[in-house]
N, C-alpha and C positions, 0 to 999 in steps of 0.2 A: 273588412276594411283594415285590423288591424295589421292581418298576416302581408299586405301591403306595403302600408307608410313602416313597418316595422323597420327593414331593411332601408327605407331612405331614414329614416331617422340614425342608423347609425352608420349609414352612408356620410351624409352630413354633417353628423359628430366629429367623423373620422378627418375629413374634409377641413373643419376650423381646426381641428388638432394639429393635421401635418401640416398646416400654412402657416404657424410658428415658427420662429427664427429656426429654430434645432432642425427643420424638413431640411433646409439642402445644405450641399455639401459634403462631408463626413460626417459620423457622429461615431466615437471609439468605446465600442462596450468593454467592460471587464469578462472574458472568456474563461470560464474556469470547470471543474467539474466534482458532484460532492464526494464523500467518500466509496470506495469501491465495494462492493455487496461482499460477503465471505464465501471463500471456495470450497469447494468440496475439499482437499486436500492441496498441500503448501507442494513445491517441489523445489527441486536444486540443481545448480549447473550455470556455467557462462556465457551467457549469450552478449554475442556484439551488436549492435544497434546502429545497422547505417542510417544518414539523416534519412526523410523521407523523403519521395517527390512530390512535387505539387504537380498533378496531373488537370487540373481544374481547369475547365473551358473558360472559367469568368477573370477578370484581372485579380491576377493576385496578391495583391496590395487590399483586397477588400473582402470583404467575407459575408458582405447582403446587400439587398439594395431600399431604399427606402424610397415608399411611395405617400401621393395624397388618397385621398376617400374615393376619386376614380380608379387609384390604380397607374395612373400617372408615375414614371418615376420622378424624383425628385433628387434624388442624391445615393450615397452609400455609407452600409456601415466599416467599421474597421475593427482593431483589435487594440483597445485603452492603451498597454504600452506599448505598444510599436513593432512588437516581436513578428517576426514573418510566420506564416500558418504552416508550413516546413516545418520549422524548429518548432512553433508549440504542441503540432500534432505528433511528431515526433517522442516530445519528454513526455506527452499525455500516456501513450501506448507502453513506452520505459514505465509509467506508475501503476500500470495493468500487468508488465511480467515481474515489477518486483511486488508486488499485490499478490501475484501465485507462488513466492519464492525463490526465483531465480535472480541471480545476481543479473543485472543487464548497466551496459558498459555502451555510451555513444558514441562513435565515429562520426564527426565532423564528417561533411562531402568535400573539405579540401583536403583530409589527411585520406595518406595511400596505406597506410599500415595504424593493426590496434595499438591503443596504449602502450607503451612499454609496460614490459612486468604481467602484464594482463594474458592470462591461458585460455582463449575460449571454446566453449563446443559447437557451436555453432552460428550463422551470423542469418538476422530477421532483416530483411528490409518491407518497405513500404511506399506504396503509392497513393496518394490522396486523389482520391475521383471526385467527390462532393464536400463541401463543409462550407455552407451557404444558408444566409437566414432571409426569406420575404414575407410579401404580408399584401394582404385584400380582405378587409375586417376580420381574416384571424392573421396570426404570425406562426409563419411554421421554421421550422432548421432540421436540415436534415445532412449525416456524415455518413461519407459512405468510402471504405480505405481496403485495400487489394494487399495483403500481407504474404510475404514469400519465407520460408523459412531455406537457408542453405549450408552446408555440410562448412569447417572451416576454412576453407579455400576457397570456397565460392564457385564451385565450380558442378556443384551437383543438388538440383531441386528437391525437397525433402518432404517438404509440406505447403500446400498454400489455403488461404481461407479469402473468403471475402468478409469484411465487417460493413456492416450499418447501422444507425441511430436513427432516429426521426422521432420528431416530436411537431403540434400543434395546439394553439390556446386561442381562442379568444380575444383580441386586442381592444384592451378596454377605455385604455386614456393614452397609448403610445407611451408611457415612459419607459428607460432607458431598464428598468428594473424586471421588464415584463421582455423585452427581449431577453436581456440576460439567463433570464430564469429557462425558457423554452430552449436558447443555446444551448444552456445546464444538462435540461435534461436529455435532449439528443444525445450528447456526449455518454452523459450517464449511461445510456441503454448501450451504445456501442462499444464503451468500455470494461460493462461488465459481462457483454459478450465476451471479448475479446479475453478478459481474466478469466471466463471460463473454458474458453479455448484453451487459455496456456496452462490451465491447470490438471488439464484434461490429461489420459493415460494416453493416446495418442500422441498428444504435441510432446509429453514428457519421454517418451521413448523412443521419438526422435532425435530429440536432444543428449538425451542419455547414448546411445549408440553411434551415434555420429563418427565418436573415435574410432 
């Protein structure tokens, strides 16, 4: 009997939770990631950083979608300051190459030319295919970004990777803290992928001979 009403019990739970004001609508999490694990080895060099694309099937203005205890949806989540998921996935990946040592420098998508002043060996772009949070009594988020490395002219493919994160928890009361955290650590996993990509003797001897 228990293995039964178990599941409607926190069906139901879920169910008065999400019919609180906060269920529809938006609701704007704080998107952040903790610090990045240590590398094997630190490296050097300038990499340019164009913005990234949002390649995401879902609107992107939103970055989950929130349901009641059916499953219903109900509304969406977002991103606390307003930042577009472009630009934060973007600076996220910037704190994974400068996390392996490499100077990394961002190109705007409206500027045609780096920096002034700025020498670099190579330019990383990025496509975002996932960065998406749902939920049916647990809450999962999962990131998942197509990274290209190219020669400084752009004009010759050097390296490419795919990254992903994923995470799942449990949703025990719906607050805003228990998404954040599962966001967290998706990211976390996909970033310290990616730090270990770029710290790797592969991505670094790309970068290094580029010239």
């Amino acid at each position: 009997m228990k293995k039964k009403t178990t599941p409607l019990i926190l069906t139901g739970l879920l169910l008065v939770i999400s019919l609180n004001g906060c269920a529809f609508g938006v609701t704007n999490l704080r998107v952040a990631h903790s610090p990045l694990e240590s590398v094997a080895q630190k490296r050097e060099g300038t990499i340019l950083v164009q913005q990234f694309v949002d390649k995401r099937k879902e609107d992107h203005q939103y970055i989950g979608t929130k349901r009641d205890g059916l499953g219903i949806p109900l509304g969406n989540f977002g991103v606390r300051d307003g930042k577009r998921v472009d630009v934060m996935i973007t600076e996220f990946f910037v704190d994974a190459l400068k996390h392996a040592g490499y100077d990394a420098v961002i190109q705007t998508s409206s500027a045609t030319q780096p920096p002034s002043g700025v020498k670099v060996n190579v330019i990383l772009q990025g496509e975002i295919n996932k960065f998406w949070l749902d939920l049916y009594l647990t809450t999962w988020h999962h990131v998942d970004v197509d990274l290209k490395l190219l020669d400084k002219d752009g004009k010759n493919i050097l390296w490419v990777k795919n990254i992903q994160g994923g995470k799942a928890n449990v949703l025990w009361v719906g607050l805003n803290s228990e998404f954040e955290k599962v966001i967290r650590q998706a990211l976390d996993e996909a970033l310290n992928r990616a730090a270990k990509e770029f710290a790797s003797e592969e991505f670094y001897q790309k970068v290094k001979t580029a010239n």
